[in-house]
C-alpha positions as CSV (number, residue, x, y, z in Angstrom):
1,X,-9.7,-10.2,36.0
2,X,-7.3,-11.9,38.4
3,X,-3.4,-10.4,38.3
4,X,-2.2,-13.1,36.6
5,X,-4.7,-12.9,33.8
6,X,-3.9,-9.4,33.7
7,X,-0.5,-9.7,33.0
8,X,-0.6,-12.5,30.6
9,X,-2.6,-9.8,28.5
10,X,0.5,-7.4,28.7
11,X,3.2,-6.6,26.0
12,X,7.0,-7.5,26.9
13,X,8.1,-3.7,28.0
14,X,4.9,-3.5,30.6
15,X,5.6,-7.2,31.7
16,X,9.3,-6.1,32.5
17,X,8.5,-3.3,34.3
18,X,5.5,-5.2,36.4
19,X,7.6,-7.9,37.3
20,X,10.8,-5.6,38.2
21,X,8.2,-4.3,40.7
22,X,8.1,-7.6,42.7
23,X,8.8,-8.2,46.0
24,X,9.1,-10.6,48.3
25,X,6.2,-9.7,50.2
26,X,3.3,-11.6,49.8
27,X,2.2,-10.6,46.3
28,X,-0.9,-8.3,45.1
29,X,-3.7,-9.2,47.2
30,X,-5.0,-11.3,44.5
31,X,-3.2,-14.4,44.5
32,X,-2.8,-14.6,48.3
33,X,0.6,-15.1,49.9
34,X,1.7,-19.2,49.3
35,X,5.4,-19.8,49.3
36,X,4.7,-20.6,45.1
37,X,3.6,-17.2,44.0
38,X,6.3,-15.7,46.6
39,X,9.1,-17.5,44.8
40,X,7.6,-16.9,41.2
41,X,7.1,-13.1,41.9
42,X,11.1,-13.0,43.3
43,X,12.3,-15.5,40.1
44,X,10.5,-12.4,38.1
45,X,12.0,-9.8,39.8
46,X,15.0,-9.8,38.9
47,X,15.3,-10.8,35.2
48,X,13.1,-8.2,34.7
49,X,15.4,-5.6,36.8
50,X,18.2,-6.7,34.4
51,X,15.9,-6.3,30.9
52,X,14.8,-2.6,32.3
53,X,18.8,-1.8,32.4
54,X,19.6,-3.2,29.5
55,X,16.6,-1.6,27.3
56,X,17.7,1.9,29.1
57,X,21.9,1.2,27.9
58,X,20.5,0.3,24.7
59,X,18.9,3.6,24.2
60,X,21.5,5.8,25.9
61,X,23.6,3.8,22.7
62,X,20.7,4.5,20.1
63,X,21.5,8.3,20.1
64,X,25.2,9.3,19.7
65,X,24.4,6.1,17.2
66,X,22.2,7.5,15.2
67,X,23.9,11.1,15.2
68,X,26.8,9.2,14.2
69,X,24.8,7.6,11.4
70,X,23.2,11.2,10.5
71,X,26.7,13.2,10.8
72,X,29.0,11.2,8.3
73,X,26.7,8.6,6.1
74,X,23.8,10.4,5.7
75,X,23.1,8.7,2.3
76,X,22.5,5.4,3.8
77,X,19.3,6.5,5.2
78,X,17.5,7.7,2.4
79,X,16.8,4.4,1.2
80,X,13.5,2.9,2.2
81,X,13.8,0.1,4.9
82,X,17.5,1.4,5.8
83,X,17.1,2.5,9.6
84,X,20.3,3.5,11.6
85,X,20.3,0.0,13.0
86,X,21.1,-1.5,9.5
87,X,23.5,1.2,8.2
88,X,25.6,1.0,11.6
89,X,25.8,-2.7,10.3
90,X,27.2,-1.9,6.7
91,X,29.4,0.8,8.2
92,X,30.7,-2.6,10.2
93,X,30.8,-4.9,7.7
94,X,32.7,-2.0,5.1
95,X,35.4,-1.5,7.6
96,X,36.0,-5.0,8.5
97,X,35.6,-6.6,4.9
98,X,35.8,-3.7,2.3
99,X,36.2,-6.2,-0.3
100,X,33.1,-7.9,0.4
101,X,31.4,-4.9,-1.1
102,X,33.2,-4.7,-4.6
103,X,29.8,-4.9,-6.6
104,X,25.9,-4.2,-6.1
105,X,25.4,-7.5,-5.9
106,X,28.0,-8.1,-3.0
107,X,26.4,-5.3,-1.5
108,X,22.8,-6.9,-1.6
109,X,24.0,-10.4,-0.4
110,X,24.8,-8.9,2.8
Protein backbone atom coordinates (compact mmCIF):
# COMPACT_ATOMS: atom_id res chain seq x y z
CA UNK A 1 0.00 0.00 0.00
CA UNK A 2 1.32 3.33 -1.27
CA UNK A 3 1.77 6.13 1.82
CA UNK A 4 -1.03 7.96 0.93
CA UNK A 5 -3.30 4.94 0.96
CA UNK A 6 -1.92 4.24 4.21
CA UNK A 7 -2.73 7.19 5.79
CA UNK A 8 -6.14 7.69 4.43
CA UNK A 9 -6.74 4.36 6.42
CA UNK A 10 -5.67 6.19 9.74
CA UNK A 11 -7.75 7.55 12.61
CA UNK A 12 -7.49 11.55 13.37
CA UNK A 13 -4.88 11.20 16.53
CA UNK A 14 -2.34 8.83 14.20
CA UNK A 15 -2.99 11.22 11.15
CA UNK A 16 -1.92 14.25 13.52
CA UNK A 17 1.01 12.80 14.66
CA UNK A 18 2.08 11.44 10.94
CA UNK A 19 1.64 14.62 9.44
CA UNK A 20 3.40 16.70 12.43
CA UNK A 21 6.27 14.47 11.27
CA UNK A 22 6.63 16.17 7.85
CA UNK A 23 9.27 17.81 6.51
CA UNK A 24 10.25 19.56 3.79
CA UNK A 25 12.46 17.10 2.42
CA UNK A 26 11.40 15.22 -0.25
CA UNK A 27 8.67 13.07 1.32
CA UNK A 28 8.76 9.07 2.20
CA UNK A 29 10.28 7.39 -0.64
CA UNK A 30 6.92 6.53 -1.96
CA UNK A 31 5.61 9.42 -3.54
CA UNK A 32 8.83 10.71 -4.95
CA UNK A 33 9.99 14.30 -4.38
CA UNK A 34 7.63 16.82 -6.86
CA UNK A 35 7.17 20.27 -5.69
CA UNK A 36 3.13 19.03 -5.05
CA UNK A 37 3.71 16.41 -2.41
CA UNK A 38 6.56 18.82 -0.88
CA UNK A 39 4.14 21.54 -0.36
CA UNK A 40 1.16 19.18 0.81
CA UNK A 41 3.51 17.36 3.31
CA UNK A 42 4.65 21.18 4.71
CA UNK A 43 0.66 22.46 4.50
CA UNK A 44 0.30 19.16 6.83
CA UNK A 45 2.93 19.83 9.04
CA UNK A 46 2.09 22.29 10.80
CA UNK A 47 -1.74 22.13 11.53
CA UNK A 48 -1.03 18.94 12.71
CA UNK A 49 1.94 20.45 15.11
CA UNK A 50 -0.75 22.75 16.46
CA UNK A 51 -3.57 19.83 17.04
CA UNK A 52 -0.72 17.62 18.93
CA UNK A 53 -0.36 20.83 21.35
CA UNK A 54 -3.59 21.49 21.75
CA UNK A 55 -4.79 17.67 22.44
CA UNK A 56 -1.66 17.65 25.08
CA UNK A 57 -3.16 21.35 26.95
CA UNK A 58 -6.42 19.68 26.81
CA UNK A 59 -5.36 16.83 28.88
CA UNK A 60 -2.88 18.62 31.21
CA UNK A 61 -6.70 20.53 31.78
CA UNK A 62 -8.72 17.14 31.98
CA UNK A 63 -7.01 16.24 35.30
CA UNK A 64 -7.07 18.98 38.05
CA UNK A 65 -10.71 19.05 36.06
CA UNK A 66 -11.77 16.03 36.89
CA UNK A 67 -10.25 16.15 40.56
CA UNK A 68 -12.12 19.21 40.84
CA UNK A 69 -15.19 17.49 39.65
CA UNK A 70 -14.46 14.35 42.06
CA UNK A 71 -13.41 16.71 45.24
CA UNK A 72 -16.57 18.95 45.60
CA UNK A 73 -19.60 17.48 43.33
CA UNK A 74 -19.13 14.12 43.54
CA UNK A 75 -22.92 13.37 43.14
CA UNK A 76 -23.00 14.52 39.66
CA UNK A 77 -21.12 11.62 38.46
CA UNK A 78 -23.04 8.94 39.65
CA UNK A 79 -25.56 9.34 37.20
CA UNK A 80 -25.27 7.33 34.04
CA UNK A 81 -24.09 9.30 30.90
CA UNK A 82 -22.77 12.31 33.39
CA UNK A 83 -18.89 12.37 32.61
CA UNK A 84 -16.74 15.27 34.14
CA UNK A 85 -17.05 16.98 30.88
CA UNK A 86 -20.82 17.45 31.31
CA UNK A 87 -20.92 18.14 35.13
CA UNK A 88 -18.05 20.88 34.62
CA UNK A 89 -20.79 22.25 32.31
CA UNK A 90 -23.75 22.35 34.91
CA UNK A 91 -21.25 23.60 37.59
CA UNK A 92 -21.01 26.58 34.78
CA UNK A 93 -24.26 26.98 33.91
CA UNK A 94 -25.37 26.93 38.04
CA UNK A 95 -22.96 29.68 38.76
CA UNK A 96 -23.76 31.81 35.94
CA UNK A 97 -27.63 31.31 35.86
CA UNK A 98 -28.70 29.68 39.25
CA UNK A 99 -32.20 30.51 38.42
CA UNK A 100 -32.14 28.57 35.28
CA UNK A 101 -32.17 25.54 37.54
CA UNK A 102 -35.30 26.18 39.78
CA UNK A 103 -37.04 22.86 38.74
CA UNK A 104 -36.17 19.21 37.36
CA UNK A 105 -37.49 20.20 34.37
CA UNK A 106 -35.18 23.37 34.03
CA UNK A 107 -32.54 21.24 34.95
CA UNK A 108 -33.28 18.68 32.01
CA UNK A 109 -33.70 21.38 29.33
CA UNK A 110 -30.24 22.26 29.69
Amino acid sequence: MRGAARRAALKNPALARTCARFDDSTGDGTEGGDAMVQATRITLCLPAHRIEELSGQNRDLERPRDRLVKCHFPQLLTPVGIGPDSAVTLLITMEDNPERLGSEASFAAL
